[in-house]
Each structure stands twice: as structure tokens, then as C-alpha cells.
C-alpha positions in Angstrom: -75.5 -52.9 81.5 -76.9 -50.4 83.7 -79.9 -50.9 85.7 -81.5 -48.3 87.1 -84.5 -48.2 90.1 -86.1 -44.6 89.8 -87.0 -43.9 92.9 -86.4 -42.5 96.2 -85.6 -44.6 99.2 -85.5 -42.1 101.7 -83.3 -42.9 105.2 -85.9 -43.4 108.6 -83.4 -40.5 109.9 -84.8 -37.9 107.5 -88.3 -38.9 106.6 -88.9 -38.6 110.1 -88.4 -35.1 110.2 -89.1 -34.2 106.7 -92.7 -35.1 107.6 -93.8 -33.0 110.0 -96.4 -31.0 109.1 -96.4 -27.2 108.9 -97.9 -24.8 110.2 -101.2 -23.5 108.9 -99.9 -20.0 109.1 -96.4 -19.1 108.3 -94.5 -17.7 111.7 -92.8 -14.0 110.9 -88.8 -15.1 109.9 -86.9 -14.5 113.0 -83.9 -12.0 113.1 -81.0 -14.2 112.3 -78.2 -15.0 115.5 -75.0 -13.5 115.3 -72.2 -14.6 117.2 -68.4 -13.8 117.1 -66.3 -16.4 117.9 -63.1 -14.6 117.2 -61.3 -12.2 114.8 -61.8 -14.5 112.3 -64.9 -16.8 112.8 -68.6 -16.1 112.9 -71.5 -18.1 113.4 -75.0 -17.2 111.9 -77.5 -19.5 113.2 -76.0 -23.0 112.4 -73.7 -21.9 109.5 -69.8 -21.3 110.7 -68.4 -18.3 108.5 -64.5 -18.8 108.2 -63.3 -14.7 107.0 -59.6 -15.5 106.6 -60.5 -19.1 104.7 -62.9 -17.0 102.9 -65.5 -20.1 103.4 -68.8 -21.0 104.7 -69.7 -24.5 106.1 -72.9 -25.9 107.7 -74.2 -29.6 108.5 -76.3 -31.4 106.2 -77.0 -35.5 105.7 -76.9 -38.0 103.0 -80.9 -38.2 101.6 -80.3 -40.7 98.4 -78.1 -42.9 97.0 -80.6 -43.8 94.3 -82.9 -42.4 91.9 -83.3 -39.4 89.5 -81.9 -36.0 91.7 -82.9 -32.6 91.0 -81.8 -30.6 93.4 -78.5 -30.8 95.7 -79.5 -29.2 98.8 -82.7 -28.5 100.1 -84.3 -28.5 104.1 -85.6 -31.0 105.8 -89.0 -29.6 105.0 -88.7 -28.7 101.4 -91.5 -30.8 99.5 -88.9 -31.3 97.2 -86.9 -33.7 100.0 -87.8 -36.8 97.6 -85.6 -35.8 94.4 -82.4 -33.8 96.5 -78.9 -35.6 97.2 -78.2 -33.3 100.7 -81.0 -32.1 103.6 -80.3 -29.7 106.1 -82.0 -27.8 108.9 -79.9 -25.1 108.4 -81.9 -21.4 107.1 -81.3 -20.5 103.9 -81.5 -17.0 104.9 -78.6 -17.7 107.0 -76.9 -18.8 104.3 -77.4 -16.5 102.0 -76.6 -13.9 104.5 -72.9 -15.6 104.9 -72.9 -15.8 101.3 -73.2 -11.5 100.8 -70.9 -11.1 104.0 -68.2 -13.3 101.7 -68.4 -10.7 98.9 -70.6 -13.6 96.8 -72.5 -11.8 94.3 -75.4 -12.8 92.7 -76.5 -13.0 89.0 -80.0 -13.8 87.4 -78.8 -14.6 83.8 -80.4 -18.2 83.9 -84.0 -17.0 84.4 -86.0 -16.1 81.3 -87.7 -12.8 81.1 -91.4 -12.3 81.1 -93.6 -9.8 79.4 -95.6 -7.9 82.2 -98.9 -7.6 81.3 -98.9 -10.4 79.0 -96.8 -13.4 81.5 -95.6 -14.6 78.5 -91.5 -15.5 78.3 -90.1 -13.0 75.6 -87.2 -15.6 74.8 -84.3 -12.8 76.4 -82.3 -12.8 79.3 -81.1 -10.4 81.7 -77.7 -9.0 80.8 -74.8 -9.6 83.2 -71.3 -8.2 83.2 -68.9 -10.4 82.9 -67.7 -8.7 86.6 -71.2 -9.7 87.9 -70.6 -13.2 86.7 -67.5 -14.0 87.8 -68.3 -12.5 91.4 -71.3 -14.8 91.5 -69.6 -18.3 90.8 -68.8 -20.3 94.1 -67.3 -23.9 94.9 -69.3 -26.5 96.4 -67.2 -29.0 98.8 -68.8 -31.6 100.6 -66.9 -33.3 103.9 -67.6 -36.7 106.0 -65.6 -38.7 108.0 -63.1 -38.3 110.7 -59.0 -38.1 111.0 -57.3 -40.1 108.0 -60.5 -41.2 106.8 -62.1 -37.7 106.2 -63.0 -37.3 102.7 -63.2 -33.7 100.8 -65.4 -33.9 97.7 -66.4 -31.5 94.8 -69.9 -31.5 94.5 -69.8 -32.2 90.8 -68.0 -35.5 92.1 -71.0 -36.7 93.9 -73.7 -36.5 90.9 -73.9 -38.9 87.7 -75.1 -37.5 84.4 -77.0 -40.4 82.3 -76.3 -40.4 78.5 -79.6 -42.1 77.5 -79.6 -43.6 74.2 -81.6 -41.1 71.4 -84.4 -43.4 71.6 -84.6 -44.5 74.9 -88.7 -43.9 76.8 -88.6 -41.4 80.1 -88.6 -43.9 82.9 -91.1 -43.2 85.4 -90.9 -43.2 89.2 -90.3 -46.5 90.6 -90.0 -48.3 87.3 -87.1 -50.2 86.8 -85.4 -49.5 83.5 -82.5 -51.4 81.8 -80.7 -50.7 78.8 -77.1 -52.2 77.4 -76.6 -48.4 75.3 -77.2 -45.6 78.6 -74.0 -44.9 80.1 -72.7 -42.8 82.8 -70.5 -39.8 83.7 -69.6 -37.6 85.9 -71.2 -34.3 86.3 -69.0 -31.6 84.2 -66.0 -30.0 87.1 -66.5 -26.1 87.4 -68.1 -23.6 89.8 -71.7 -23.0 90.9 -73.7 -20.2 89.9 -75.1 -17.7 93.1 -78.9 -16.8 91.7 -80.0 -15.5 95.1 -83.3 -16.6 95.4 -86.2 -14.1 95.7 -88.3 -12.4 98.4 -91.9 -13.0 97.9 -94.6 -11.2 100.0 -92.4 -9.9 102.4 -90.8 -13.4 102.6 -87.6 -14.8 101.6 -88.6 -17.5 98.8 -85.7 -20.1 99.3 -86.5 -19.9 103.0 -90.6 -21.1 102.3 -89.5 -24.0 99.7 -86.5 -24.8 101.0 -84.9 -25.3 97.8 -81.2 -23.9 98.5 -78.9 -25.1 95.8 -80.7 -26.4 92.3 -79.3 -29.1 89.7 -82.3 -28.7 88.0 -82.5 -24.8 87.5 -84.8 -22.9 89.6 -85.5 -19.2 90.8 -86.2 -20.3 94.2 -83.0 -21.8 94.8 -79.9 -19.9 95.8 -77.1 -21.3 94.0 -77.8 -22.9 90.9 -75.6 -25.7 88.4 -75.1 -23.7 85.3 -73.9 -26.1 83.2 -75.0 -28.2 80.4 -78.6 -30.5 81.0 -79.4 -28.4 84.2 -82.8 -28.1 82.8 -83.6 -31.6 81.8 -85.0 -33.4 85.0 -84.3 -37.2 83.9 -80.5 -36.6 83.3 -79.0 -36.9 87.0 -78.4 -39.5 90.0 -76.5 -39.4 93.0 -73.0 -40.7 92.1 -72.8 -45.0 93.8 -69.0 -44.9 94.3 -68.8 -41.6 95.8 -71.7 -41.0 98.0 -71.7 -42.2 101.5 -74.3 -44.5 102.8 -77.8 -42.7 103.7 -78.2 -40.9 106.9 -74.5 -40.0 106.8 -73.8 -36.5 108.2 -72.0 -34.2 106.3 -70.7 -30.8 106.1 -71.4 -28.7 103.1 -68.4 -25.9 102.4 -69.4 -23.0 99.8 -66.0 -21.0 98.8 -66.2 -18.0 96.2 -64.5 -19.1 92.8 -61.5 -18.2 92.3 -60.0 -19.4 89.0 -57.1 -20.6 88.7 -54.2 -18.4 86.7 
């Protein structure tokens, strides 16, 4: 039997500063920091940039252990903070800047085209080469702990898909739902798709939502899940056995796929 509470039960930690309101008027996005720390290391704002390990890393804490997910990563201000596994302060401009200086491509083949003058979807897709593609994919790692006890997991490792029965109602937020016939399984193994996000009035969009990496697809985010469900928003829940407690901090490591021969 699973039993499952919809809802989010969001650490003291994070609501704290997830709550603070915004400022009436956007400020202009500052010019990001860029420091060399030597031939091989660079830090952009609070993202470390590893050139020989070809790898990206930044600091991020545990948001939910329970409750329907739809997004991976988002900031601490992102109204989206009540349905994402990860929040960070870090910028996603920041991050997407380490992303391009890694050689990570991006690719927009998940978003639907629209007609112009009419706004309505036209059912097509914008076509990629397979070149594109592959140069857009990137591993997700996530890192907690310290000496013997540091643990190095796959994202996919951290996220539960539910196989609801045919039949089985939508729960709702905060309802608690029980069935003998849902069971669970681990999100499908396999790389990330880059999707880059947007600029929007002179404004990076990721940076103004603070969506950065989507389960649930979505244009604002920069990384996307690719994979089967991703745009079904009662399907995913942060995975009990692997997830460390809330408020945990942890370090979130993106890596450009490289598959394996």
C-alpha cells in the first residue's frame, strides 16, 4: 500500500527566505563576477567552474521530501519553491553562463511552435540536428555529506515516478490518497536536456522565475527532463530512501553528456 500526503512541507530554513517579498520594480541584472582561481578553476558568482573536470557545481538545499514535484531546481524566490526538490540562491544567469563556457549547447525541440499572428500551437516542432542534440544533453549529480559518508547521486535517483492505476482520481493538494494498485519507480537513468531559457524584455527569463532546471517541461527553465511523463504534473515525488532530510545542504554538479562507447 502506498500512502501518499500531497503536499508541501517546506523546511523553516527555506520558507524563511523564500518569502521575502520583491521588489516593486525589478533592479537592472548586475554584470556577473568573474574570478580565476587558477589555470583550471573559475568562479562566476557562487558557481565553481572546474575546465579540466569539464564540470560545474554550486550549493543548493533539500526543499521536500514529500509531495507532488515539478521542478528540480529553482531559487529561493521562484514562486514555484512549493513544488521543486532543490533551492538555491545561486543566478541562473550565472549558470547558464558556466554552462556555454563548458561547450553546453542548447536545443528548443521540446517547445511547440506557435502561429504568429494567430498564437495558436501549429502542432510542429523546431528541427534540431542530431549534433545540436547531443551537444545539448548534460548530467545532473547531486553531493551531501562529508569524508566516507559523502554521497554522489544521479539526479534521476532522487525523483519517484507514480504508476497510478488507469482509474485512479487526480489527488489534490493536501489530500491524502491511498490506493493498494499505484506503485512506484524510479525516474528513467539518462541525461538532461539544455533548453536555455529565454530573454524576455531585455531580461533573462529563468533569472525573473527562477525556474532553473524543469521535471515538468517548461521554456523558462534552463535544463529540462526530456523523458517520458515530463509533461504530466501528478506523476513525480521526491524519492523517500534517497533524499536527505530537509534543510540539508547540497551541491548540485552539471557535467556535459558524454555517452558511453
Amino acid at each position: 500500500m502506498i500512502k501518499l500526503l500531497i503536499t508541501a512541507a517546506l523546511s523553516l530554513f527555506w520558507t524563511a527566505i523564500a518569502q521575502e517579498t520583491s521588489p516593486a520594480k525589478p533592479k537592472s541584472p548586475e554584470k556577473p563576477k568573474i574570478e580565476r582561481l587558477n589555470n583550471e578553476e573559475v568562479k562566476i558568482g557562487k558557481i565553481h567552474l572546474h575546465q579540466k573536470k569539464r564540470e560545474l557545481s554550486f550549493k543548493g538545499g533539500i526543499n521536500m521530501t514529500k509531495g507532488l514535484i515539478e521542478y528540480f531546481l529553482t531559487t529561493t524566490k521562484s514562486d514555484k519553491v512549493h513544488e521543486t526538490l532543490i533551492l538555491t540562491d545561486a543566478s541562473p544567469t550565472n549558470i547558464n553562463i558556466a554552462m556555454k563556457l563548458l561547450g553546453i549547447k542548447e536545443s528548443k525541440e521540446l517547445f511547440e511552435i506557435f502561429d504568429e499572428e494567430t498564437w495558436k500551437p501549429t502542432g510542429k516542432f523546431p528541427a534540431v540536428s542530431p549534433e545540436t542534440h547531443a551537444a545539448s544533453l548534460v548530467n545532473i549529480f547531486v553531493e551531501w555529506g562529508k569524508g566516507a559518508k559523502k554521497k554522489r547521486v544521479p539526479a534521476n535517483e532522487l525523483i519517484h515516478h507514480i504508476n497510478w492505476p488507469k482509474k485512479a482520481p487526480t489527488p489534490k493538494p493536501n489530500e491524502e490518497f491511498e490506493t493498494n494498485e499505484a506503485t512506484l519507480s524510479v525516474m528513467e537513468e539518462g541525461p538532461w536536456l539544455s533548453t536555455g531559457s529565454y530573454m524576455h524584455e531585455g531580461r533573462f527569463k529563468a533569472e525573473i522565475g527562477g525556474i532553473i532546471f524543469g521535471i515538468y517541461t517548461n521554456e523558462q527553465a534552463i535544463v529540462n527532463f526530456f523523458g517520458k511523463d515530463r509533461l504530466l504534473g501528478d506523476v513525480w515525488i521526491p524519492n523517500e530512501k534517497n533524499v536527505p532530510e530537509e534543510g540539508t545542504v547540497v551541491t548540485v554538479v552539471v557535467k556535459p553528456h558524454t555517452p558511453k562507447k
